[in-house]
Jmol script that loads the backbone (N, CA, C; Angstrom):
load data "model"
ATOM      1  N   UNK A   1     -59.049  27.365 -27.802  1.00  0.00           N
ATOM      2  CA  UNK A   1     -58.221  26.214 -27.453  1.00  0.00           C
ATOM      3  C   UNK A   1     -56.921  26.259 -28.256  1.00  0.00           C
ATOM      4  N   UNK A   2     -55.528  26.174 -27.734  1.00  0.00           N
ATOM      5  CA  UNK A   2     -54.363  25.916 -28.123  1.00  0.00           C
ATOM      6  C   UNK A   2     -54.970  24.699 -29.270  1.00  0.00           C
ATOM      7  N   UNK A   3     -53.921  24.785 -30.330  1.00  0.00           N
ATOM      8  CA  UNK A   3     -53.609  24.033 -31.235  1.00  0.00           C
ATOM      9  C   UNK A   3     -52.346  22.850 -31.291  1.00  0.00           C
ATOM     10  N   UNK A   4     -53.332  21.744 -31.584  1.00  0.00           N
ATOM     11  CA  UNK A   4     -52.052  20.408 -31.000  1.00  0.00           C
ATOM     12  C   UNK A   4     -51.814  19.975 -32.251  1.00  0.00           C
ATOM     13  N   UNK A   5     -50.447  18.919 -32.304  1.00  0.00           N
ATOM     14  CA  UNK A   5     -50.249  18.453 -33.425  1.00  0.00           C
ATOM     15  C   UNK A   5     -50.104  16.673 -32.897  1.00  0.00           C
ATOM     16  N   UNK A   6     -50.065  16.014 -34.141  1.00  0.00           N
ATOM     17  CA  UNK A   6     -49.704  14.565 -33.625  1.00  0.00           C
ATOM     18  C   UNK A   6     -48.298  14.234 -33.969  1.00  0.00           C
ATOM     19  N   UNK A   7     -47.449  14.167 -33.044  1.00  0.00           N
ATOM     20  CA  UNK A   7     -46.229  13.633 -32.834  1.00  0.00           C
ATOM     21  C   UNK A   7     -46.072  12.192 -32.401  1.00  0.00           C
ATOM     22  N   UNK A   8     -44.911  11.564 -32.196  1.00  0.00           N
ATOM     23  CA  UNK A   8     -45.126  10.226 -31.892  1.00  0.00           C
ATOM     24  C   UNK A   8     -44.523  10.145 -30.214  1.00  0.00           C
ATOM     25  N   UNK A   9     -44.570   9.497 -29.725  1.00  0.00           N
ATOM     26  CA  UNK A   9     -44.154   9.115 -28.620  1.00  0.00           C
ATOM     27  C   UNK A   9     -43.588   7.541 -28.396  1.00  0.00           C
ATOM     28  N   UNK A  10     -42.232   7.944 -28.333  1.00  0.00           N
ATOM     29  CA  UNK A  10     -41.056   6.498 -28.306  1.00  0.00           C
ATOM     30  C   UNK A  10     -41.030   6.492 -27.025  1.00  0.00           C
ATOM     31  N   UNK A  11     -41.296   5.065 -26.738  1.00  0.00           N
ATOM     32  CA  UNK A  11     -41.231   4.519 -24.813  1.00  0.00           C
ATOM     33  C   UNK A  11     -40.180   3.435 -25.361  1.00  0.00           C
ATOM     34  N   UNK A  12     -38.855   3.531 -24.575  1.00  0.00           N
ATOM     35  CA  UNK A  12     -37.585   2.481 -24.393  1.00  0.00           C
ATOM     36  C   UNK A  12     -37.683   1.834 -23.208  1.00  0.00           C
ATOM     37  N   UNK A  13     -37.949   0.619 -22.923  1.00  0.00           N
ATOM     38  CA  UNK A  13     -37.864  -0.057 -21.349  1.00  0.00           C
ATOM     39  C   UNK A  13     -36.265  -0.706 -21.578  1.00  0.00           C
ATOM     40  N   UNK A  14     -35.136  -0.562 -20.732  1.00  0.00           N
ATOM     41  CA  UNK A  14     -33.849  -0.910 -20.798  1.00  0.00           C
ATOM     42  C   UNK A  14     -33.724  -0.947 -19.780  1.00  0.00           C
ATOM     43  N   UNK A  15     -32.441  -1.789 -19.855  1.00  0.00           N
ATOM     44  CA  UNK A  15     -31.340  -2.140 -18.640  1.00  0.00           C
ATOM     45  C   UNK A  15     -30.203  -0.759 -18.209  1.00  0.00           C
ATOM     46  N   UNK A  16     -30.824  -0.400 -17.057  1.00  0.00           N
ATOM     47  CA  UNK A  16     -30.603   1.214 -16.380  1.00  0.00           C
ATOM     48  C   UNK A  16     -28.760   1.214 -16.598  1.00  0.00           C
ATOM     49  N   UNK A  17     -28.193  -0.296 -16.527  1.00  0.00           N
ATOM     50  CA  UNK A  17     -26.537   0.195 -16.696  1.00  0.00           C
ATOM     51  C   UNK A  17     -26.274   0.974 -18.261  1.00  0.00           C
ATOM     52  N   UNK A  18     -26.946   1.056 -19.090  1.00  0.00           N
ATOM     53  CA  UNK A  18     -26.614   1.658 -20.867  1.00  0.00           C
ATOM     54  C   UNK A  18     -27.374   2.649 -20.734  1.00  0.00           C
ATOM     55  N   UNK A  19     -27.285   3.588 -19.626  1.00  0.00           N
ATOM     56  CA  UNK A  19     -27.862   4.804 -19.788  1.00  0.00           C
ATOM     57  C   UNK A  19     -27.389   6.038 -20.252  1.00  0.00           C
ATOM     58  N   UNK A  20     -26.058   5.584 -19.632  1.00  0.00           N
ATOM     59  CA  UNK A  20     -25.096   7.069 -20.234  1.00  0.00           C
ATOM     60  C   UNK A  20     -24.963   6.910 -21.996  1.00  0.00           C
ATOM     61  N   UNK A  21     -24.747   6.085 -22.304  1.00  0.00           N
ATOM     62  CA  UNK A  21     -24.528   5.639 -24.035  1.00  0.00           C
ATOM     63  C   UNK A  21     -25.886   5.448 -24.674  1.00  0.00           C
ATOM     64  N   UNK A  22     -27.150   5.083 -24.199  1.00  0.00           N
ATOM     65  CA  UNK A  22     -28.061   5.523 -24.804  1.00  0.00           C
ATOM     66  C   UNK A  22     -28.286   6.758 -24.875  1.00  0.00           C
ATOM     67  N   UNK A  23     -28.518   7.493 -23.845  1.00  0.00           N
ATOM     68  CA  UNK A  23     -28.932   9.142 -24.118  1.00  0.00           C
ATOM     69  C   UNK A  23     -27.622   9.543 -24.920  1.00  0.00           C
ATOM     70  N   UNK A  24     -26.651   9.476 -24.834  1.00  0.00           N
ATOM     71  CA  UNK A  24     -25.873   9.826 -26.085  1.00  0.00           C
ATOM     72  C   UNK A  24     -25.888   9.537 -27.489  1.00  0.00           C
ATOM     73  N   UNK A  25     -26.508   8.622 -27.906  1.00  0.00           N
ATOM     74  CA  UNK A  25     -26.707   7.701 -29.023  1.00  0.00           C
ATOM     75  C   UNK A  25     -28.131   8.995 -29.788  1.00  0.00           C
ATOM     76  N   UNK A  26     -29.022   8.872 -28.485  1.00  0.00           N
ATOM     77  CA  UNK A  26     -30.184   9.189 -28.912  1.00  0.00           C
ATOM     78  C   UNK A  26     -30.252  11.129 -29.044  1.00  0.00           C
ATOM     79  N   UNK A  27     -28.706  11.584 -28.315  1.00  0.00           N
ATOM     80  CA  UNK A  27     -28.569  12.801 -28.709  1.00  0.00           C
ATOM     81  C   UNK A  27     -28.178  13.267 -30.284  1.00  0.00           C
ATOM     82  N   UNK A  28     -26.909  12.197 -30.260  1.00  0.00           N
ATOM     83  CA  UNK A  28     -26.466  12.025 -31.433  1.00  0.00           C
ATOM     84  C   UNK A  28     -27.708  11.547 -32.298  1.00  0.00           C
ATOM     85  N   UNK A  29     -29.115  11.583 -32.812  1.00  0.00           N
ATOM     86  CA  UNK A  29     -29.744  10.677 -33.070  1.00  0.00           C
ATOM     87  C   UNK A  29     -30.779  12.524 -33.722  1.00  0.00           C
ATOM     88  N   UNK A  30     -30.166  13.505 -32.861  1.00  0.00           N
ATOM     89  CA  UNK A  30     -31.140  14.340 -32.873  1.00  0.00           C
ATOM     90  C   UNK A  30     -32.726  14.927 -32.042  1.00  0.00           C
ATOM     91  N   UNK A  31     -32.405  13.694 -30.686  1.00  0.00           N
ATOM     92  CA  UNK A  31     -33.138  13.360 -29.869  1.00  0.00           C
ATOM     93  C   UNK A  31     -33.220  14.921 -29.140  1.00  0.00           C
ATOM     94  N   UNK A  32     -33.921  15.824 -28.485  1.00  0.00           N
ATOM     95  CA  UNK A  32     -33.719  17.235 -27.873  1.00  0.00           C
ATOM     96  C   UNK A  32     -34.211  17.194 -26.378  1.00  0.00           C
ATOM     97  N   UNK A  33     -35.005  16.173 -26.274  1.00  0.00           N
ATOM     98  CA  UNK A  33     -35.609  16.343 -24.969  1.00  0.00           C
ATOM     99  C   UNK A  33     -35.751  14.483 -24.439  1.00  0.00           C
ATOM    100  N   UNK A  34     -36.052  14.324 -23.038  1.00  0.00           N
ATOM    101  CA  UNK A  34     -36.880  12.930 -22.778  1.00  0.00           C
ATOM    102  C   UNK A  34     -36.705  12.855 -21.482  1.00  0.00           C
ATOM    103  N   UNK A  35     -37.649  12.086 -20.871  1.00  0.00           N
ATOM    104  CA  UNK A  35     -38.044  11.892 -19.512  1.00  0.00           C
ATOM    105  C   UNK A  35     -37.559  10.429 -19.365  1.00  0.00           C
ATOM    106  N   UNK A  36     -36.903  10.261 -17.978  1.00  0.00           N
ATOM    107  CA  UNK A  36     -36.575   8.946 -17.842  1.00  0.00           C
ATOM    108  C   UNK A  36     -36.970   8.638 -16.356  1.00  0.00           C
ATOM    109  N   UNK A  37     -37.316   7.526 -15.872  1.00  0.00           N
ATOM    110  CA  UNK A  37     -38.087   6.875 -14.788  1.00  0.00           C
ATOM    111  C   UNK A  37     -37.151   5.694 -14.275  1.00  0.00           C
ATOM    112  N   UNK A  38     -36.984   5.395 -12.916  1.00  0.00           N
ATOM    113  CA  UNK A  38     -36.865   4.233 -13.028  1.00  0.00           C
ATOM    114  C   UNK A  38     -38.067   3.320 -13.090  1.00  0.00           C
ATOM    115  N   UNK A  39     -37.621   1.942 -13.328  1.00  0.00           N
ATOM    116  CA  UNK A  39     -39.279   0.711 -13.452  1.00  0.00           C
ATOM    117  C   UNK A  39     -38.790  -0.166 -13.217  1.00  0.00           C
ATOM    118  N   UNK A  40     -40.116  -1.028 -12.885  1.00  0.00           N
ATOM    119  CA  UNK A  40     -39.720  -2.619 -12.743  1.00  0.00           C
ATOM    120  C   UNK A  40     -40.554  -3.337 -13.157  1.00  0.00           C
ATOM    121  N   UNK A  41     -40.229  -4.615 -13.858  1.00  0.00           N
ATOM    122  CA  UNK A  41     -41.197  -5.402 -14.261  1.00  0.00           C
ATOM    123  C   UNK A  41     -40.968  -6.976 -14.504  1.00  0.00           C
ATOM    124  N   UNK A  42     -41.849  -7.465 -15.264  1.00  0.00           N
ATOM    125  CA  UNK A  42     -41.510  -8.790 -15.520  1.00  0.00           C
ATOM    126  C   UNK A  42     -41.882  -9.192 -17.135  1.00  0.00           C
ATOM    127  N   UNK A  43     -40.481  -9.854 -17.879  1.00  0.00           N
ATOM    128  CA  UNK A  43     -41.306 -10.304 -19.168  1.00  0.00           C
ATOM    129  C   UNK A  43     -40.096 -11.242 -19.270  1.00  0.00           C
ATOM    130  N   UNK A  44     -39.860 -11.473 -20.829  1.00  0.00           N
ATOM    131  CA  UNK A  44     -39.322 -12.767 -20.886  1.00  0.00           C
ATOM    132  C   UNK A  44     -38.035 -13.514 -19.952  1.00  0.00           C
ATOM    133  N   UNK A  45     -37.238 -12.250 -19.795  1.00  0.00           N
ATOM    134  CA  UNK A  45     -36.402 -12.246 -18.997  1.00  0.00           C
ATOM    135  C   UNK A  45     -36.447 -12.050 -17.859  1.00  0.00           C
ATOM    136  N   UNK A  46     -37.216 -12.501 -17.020  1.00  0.00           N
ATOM    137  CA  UNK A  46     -37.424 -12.675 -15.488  1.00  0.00           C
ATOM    138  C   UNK A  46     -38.160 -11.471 -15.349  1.00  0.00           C
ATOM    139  N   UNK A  47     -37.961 -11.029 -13.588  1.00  0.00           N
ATOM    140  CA  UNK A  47     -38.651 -10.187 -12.597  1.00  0.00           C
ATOM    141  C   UNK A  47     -36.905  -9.450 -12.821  1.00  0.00           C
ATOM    142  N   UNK A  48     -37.182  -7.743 -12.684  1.00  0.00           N
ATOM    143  CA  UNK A  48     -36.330  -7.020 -12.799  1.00  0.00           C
ATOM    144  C   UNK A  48     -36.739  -5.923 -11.955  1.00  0.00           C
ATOM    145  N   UNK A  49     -35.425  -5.914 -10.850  1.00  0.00           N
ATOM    146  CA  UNK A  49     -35.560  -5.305  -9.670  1.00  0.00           C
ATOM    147  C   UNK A  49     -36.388  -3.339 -10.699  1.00  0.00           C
ATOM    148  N   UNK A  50     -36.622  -3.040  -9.161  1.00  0.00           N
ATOM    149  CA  UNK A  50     -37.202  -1.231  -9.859  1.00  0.00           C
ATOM    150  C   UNK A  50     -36.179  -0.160  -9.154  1.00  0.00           C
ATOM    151  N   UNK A  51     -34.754  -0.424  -8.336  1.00  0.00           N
ATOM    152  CA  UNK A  51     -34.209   0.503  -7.879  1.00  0.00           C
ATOM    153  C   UNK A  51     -32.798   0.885  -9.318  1.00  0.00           C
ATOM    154  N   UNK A  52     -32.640   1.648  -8.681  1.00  0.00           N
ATOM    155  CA  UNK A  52     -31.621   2.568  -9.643  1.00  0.00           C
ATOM    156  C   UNK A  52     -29.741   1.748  -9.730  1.00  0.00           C
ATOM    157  N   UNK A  53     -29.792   0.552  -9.232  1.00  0.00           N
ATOM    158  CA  UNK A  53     -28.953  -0.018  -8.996  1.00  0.00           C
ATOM    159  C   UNK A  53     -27.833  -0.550 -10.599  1.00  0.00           C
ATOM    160  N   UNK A  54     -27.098  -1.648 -10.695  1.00  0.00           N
ATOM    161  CA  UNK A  54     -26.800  -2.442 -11.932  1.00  0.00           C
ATOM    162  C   UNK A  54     -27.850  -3.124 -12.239  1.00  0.00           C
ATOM    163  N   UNK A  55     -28.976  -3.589 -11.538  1.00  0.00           N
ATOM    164  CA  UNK A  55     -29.786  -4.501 -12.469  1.00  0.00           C
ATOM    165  C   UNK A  55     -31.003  -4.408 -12.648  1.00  0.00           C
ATOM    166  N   UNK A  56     -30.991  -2.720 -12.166  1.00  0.00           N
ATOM    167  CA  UNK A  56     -32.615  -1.705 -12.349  1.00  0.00           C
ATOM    168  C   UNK A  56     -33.154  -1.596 -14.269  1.00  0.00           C
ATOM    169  N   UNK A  57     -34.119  -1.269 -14.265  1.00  0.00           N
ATOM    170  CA  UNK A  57     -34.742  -0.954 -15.770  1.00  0.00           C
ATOM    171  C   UNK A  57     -34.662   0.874 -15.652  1.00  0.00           C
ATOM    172  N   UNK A  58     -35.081   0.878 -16.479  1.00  0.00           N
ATOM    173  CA  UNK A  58     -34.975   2.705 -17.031  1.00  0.00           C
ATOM    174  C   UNK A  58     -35.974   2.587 -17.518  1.00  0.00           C
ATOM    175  N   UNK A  59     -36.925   3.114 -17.852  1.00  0.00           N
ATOM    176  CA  UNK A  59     -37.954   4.121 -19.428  1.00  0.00           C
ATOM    177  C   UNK A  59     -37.659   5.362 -19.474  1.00  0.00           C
ATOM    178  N   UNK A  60     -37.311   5.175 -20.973  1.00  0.00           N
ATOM    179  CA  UNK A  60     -36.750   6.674 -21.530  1.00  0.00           C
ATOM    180  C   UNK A  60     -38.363   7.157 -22.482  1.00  0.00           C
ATOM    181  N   UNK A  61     -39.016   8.313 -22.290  1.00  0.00           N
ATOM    182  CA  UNK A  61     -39.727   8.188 -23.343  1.00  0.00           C
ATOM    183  C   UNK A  61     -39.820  10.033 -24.114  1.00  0.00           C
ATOM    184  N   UNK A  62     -39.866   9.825 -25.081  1.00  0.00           N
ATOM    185  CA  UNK A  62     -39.590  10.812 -25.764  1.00  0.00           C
ATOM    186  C   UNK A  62     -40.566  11.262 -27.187  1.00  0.00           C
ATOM    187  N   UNK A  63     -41.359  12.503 -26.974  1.00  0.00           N
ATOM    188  CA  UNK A  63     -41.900  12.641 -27.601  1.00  0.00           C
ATOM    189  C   UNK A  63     -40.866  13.455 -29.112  1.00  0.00           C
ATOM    190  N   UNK A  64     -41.471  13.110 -30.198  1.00  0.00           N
ATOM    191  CA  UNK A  64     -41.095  13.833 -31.581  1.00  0.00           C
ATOM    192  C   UNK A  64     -41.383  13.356 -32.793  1.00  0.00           C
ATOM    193  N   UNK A  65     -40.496  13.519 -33.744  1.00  0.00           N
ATOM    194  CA  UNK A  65     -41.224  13.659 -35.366  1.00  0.00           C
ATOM    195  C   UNK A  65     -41.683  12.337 -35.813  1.00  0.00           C
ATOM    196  N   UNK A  66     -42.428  11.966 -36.392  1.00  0.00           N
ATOM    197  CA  UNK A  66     -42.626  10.613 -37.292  1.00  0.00           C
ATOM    198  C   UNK A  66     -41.364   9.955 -37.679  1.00  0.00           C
ATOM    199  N   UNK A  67     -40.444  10.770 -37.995  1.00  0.00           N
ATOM    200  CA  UNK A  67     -39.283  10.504 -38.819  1.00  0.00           C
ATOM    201  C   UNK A  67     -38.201  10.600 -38.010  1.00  0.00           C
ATOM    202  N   UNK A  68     -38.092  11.243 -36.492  1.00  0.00           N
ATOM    203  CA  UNK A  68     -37.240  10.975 -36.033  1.00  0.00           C
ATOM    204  C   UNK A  68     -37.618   9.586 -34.824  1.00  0.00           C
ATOM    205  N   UNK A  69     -38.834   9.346 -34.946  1.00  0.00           N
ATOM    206  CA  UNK A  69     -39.178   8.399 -34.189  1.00  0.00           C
ATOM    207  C   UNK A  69     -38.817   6.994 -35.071  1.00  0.00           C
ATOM    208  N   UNK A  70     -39.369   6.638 -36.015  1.00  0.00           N
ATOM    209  CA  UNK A  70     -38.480   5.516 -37.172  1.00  0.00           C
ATOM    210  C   UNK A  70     -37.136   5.860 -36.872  1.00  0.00           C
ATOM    211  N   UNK A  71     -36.188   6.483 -36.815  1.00  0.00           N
ATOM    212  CA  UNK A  71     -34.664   6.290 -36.847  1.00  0.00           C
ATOM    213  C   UNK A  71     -34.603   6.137 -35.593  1.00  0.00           C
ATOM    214  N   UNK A  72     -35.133   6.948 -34.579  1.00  0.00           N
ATOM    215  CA  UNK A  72     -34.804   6.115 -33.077  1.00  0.00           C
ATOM    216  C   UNK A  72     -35.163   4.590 -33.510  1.00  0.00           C
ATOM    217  N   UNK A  73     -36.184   4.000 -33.744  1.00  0.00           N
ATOM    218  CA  UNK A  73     -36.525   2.846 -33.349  1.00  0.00           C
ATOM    219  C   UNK A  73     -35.468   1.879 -34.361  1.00  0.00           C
ATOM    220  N   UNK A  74     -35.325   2.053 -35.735  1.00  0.00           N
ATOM    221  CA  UNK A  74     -34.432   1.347 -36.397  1.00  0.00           C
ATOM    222  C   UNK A  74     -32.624   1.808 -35.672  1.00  0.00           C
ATOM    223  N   UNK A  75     -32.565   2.236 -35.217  1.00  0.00           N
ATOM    224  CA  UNK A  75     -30.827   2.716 -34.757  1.00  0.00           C
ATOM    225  C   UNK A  75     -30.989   1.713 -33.362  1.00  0.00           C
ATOM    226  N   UNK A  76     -31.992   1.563 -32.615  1.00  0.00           N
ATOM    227  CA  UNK A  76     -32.505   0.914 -31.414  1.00  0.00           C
ATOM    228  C   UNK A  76     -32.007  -1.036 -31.802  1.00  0.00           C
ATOM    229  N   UNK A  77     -33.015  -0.975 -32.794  1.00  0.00           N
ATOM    230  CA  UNK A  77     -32.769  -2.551 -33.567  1.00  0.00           C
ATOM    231  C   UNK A  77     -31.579  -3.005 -33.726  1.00  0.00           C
ATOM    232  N   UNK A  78     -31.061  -2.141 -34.296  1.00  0.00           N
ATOM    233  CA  UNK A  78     -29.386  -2.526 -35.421  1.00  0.00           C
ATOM    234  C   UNK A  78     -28.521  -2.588 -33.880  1.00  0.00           C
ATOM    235  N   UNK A  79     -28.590  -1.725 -32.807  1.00  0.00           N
ATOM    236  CA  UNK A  79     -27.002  -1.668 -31.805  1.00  0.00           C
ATOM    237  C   UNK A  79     -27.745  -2.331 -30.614  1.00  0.00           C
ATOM    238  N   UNK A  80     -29.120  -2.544 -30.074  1.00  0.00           N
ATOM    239  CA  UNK A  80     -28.741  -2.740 -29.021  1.00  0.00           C
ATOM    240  C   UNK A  80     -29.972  -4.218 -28.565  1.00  0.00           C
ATOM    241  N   UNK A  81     -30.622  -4.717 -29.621  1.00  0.00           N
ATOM    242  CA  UNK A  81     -31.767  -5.683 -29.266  1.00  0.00           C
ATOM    243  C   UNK A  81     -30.868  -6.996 -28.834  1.00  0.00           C
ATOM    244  N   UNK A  82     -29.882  -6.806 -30.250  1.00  0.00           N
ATOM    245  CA  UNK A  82     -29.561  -8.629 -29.312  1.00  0.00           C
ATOM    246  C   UNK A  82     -28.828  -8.739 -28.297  1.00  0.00           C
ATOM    247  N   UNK A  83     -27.995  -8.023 -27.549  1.00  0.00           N
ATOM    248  CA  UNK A  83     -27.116  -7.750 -26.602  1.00  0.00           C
ATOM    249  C   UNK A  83     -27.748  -7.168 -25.011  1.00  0.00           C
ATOM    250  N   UNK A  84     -29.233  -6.275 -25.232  1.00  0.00           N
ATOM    251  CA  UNK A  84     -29.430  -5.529 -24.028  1.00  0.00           C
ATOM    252  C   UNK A  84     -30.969  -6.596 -24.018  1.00  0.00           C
ATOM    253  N   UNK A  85     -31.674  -6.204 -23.184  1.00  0.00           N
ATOM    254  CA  UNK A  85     -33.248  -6.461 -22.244  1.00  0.00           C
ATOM    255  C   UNK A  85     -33.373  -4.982 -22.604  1.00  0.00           C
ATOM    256  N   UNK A  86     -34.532  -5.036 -23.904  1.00  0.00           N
ATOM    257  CA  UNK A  86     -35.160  -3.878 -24.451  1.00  0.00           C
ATOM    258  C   UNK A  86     -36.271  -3.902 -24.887  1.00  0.00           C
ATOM    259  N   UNK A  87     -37.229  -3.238 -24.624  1.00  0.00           N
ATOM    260  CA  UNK A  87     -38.134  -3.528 -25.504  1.00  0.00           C
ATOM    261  C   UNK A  87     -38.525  -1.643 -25.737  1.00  0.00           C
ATOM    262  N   UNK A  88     -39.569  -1.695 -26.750  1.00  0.00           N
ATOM    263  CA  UNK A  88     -39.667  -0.301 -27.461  1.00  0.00           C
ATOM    264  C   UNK A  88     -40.829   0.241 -27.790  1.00  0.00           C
ATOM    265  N   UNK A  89     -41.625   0.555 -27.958  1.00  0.00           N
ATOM    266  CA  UNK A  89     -43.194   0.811 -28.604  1.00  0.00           C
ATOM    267  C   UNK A  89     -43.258   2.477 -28.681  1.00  0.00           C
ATOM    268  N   UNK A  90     -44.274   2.156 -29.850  1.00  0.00           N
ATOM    269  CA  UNK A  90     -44.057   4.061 -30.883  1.00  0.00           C
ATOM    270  C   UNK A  90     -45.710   4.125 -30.620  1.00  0.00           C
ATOM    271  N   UNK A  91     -46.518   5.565 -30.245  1.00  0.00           N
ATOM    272  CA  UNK A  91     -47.602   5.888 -30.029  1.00  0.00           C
ATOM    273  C   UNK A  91     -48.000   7.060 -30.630  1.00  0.00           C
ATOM    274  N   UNK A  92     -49.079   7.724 -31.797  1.00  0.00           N
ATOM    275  CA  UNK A  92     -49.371   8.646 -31.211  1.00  0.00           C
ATOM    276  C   UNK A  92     -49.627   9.760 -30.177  1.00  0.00           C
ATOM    277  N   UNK A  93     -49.527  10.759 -30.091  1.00  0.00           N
ATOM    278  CA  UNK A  93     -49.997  11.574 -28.879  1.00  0.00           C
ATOM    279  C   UNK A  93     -50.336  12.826 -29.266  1.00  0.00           C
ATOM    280  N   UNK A  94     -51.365  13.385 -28.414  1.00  0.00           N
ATOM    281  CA  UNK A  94     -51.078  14.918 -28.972  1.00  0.00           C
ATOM    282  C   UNK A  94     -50.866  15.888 -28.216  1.00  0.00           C
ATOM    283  N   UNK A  95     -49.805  16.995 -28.476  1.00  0.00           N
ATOM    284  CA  UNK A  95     -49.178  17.869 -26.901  1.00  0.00           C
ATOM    285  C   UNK A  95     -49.919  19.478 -27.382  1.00  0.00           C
ATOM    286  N   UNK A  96     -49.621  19.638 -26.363  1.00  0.00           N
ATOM    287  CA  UNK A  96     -49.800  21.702 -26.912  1.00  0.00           C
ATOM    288  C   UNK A  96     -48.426  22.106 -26.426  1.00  0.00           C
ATOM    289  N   UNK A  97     -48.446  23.032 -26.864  1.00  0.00           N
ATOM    290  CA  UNK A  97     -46.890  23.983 -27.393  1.00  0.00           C
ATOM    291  C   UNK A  97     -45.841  22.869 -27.967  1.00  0.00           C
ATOM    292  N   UNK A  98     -46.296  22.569 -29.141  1.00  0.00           N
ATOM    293  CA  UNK A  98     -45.576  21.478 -30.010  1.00  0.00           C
ATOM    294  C   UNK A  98     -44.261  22.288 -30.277  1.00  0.00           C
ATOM    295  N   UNK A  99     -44.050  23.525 -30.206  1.00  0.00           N
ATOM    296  CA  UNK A  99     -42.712  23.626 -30.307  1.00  0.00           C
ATOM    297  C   UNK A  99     -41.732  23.441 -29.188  1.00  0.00           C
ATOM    298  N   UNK A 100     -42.462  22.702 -27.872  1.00  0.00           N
ATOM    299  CA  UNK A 100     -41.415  22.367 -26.791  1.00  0.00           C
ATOM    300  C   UNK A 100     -41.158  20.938 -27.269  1.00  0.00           C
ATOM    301  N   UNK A 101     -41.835  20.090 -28.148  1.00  0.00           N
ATOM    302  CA  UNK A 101     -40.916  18.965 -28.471  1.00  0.00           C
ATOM    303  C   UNK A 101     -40.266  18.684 -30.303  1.00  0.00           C
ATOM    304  N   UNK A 102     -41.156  19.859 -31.230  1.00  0.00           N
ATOM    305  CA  UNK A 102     -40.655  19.461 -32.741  1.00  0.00           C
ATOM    306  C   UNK A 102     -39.925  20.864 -32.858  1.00  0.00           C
ATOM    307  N   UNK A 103     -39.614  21.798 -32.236  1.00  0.00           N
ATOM    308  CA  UNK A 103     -39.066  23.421 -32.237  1.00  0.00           C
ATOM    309  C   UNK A 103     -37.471  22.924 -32.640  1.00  0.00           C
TER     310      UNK A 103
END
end "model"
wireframe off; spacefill off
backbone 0.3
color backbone group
């Protein structure tokens, strides 16, 4: 059996218009890889359409280091909680060929 490691896995639910400036933020951030979806849902802030439009959601989620997962999530806090519809959650996971996300 391949050998896994535990990395973290950062899930961003956002407002799909701060997409171009998040993935830049989160390049600048040291970020190398991430999968993004559109979604739709409902929480404090209403029902939020699921198309790719101005008032669609995004999930960005991105597996990597312990340590680059804390600076995503604190750089997340400081620029964009009080201004955007964000929410964030950090997970264990465990991948094989860990050097396609800590390499």
């Amino acid at each position: 059996m391949t050998e896994t490691i535990q990395p973290k896995l950062v899930v961003i639910i956002t407002e799909s218009v701060i997409e171009t400036t998040l993935l830049t933020d989160l390049e600048n951030l040291g970020v190398k890889g991430f999968t993004i979806t559109d979604v739709r849902g409902r929480g404090h802030r209403g029902n939020r359409a699921g198309d790719w439009g101005i008032d669609g959601n995004i999930r960005v989620e991105i597996v990597c280091s312990e340590k680059l997962s804390r600076q995503i999530l604190a750089f997340l806090e400081q620029k964009y909680y009080d201004n955007y519809a964000m929410i964030t959650y950090c997970s264990n996971v465990s991948v094989i060929r860990p050097e396609k996300f800590l390499g």
